[in-house]
N, C-alpha and C positions, 0 to 999 in steps of 0.2 A: 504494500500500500504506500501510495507516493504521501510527502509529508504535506501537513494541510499551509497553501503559502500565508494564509492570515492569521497563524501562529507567530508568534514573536518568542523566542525562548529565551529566557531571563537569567543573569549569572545569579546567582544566590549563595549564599554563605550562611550557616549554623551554626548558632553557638550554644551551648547547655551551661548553664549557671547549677551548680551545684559542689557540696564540701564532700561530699559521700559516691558520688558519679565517676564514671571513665568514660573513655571512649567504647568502652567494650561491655558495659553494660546502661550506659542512656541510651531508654528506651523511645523518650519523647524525641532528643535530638534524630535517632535512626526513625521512626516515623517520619517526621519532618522530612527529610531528606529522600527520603524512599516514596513521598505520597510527591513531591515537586520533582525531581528529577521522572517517575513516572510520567506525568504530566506533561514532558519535554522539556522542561528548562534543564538548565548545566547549573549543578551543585557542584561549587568550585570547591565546597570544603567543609567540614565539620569540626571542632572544635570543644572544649570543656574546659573552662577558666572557675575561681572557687567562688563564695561567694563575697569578694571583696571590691567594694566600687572602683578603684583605680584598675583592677585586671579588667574587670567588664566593659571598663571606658575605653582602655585603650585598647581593648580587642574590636571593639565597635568603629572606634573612630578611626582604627588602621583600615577595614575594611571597607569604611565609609571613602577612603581615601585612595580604590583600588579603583579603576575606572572600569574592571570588567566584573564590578560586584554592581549589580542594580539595586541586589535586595539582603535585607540583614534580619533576621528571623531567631530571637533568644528567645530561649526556655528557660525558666524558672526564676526563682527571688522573686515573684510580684507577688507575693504574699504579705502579709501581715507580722511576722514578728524578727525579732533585732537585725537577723540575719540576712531578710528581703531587703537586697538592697537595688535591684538593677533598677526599678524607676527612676531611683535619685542618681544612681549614676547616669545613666543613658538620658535622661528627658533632658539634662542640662543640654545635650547636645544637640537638640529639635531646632532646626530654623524655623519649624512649620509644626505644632501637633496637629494631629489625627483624632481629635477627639471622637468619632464617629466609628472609630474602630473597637475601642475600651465600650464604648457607649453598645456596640452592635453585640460585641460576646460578650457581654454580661444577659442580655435578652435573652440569645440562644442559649446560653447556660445555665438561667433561670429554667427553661423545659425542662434538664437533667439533673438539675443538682438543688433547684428552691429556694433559698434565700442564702444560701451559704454563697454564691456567688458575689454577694455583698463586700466578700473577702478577698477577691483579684481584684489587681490593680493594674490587669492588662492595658496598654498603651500602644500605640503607632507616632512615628512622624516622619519627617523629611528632616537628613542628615546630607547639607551638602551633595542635593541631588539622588540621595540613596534612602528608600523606602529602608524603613526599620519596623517591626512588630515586636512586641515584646509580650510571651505569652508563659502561662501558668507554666509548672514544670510537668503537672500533670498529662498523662497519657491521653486518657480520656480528652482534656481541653486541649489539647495540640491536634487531635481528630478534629476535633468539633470545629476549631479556630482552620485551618488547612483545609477540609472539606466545604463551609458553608461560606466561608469568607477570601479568606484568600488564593485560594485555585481560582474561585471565579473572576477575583478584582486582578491575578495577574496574569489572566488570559486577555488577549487584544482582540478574541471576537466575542467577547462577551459584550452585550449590549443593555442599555443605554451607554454607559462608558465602562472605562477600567483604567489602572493605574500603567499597566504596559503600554499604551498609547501617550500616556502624558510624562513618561520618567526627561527624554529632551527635556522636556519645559518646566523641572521640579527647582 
């Protein structure tokens, strides 16, 4: 089957926020990675830094600084206690937030999980031209998040629009 041409395949990069994780047993970061590279984009790479905000920042904003990374996708730390740190790391870095992103997976995670979704502090923005998400650590939420939101926003024939048509112009 020839490839479809109104596909645009995206560089992406993964990173797992975690004290306790590897490469060899994150299972959210291999999710991630294994549901977008499916999809057709090129998963430039995977990655697992601890949870401390200068690792997370400067993993983010190296990759914000690749030009064949369009997209930056972290798992974990958007939690609630001492140790969640990746918002405060990473949001300092937004030119632009996403509030509509944080705002959409909490909705859908409201169906699965009730009010306990009250407790992510999932976030998006634009970093210097490069889409950032920043999602639960959990399994389950990197499905949910990768299935109903972002396969669809970083497909270029998804319509009314998506975010792979507008990275030029971020």
């Amino acid at each position: 089957m020839a490839p479809d041409p109104d596909f645009v395949p995206l560089g992406i990069r993964v990173l797992a926020v975690s004290d306790t994780r590897d490469l060899d047993d994150d299972r959210s970061g291999a999710l991630l990675a294994e549901r977008l590279g499916a999809a057709g984009h090129r998963v430039l790479g995977r990655d697992v830094v601890r949870d401390e905000r200068d690792a997370i920042r400067d993993a983010v904003a190296a990759w914000c600084d690749d030009p064949e990374v369009h997209v930056v996708v972290v798992t974990g730390g958007t939690g609630v206690t001492r140790r969640d740190v990746t918002p405060e790391a990473v949001e300092p870095l937004y030119d632009k937030p996403l509030p509509g992103f944080g705002e959409l997976f909490r909705v859908l995670s409201y169906d699965e999980i009730g009010a306990a979704t009250i407790q992510s502090r999932a976030s998006a923005g634009v970093v210097r031209g490069t889409l950032v998400f920043l999602l639960p650590g959990s399994t389950n939420a990197c499905r949910l998040a990768v299935e109903r939101i972002l396969l669809p926003q970083l497909d270029a024939r998804t319509r009314p629009c998506n975010f792979a048509r507008l990275l030029g112009r971020l």
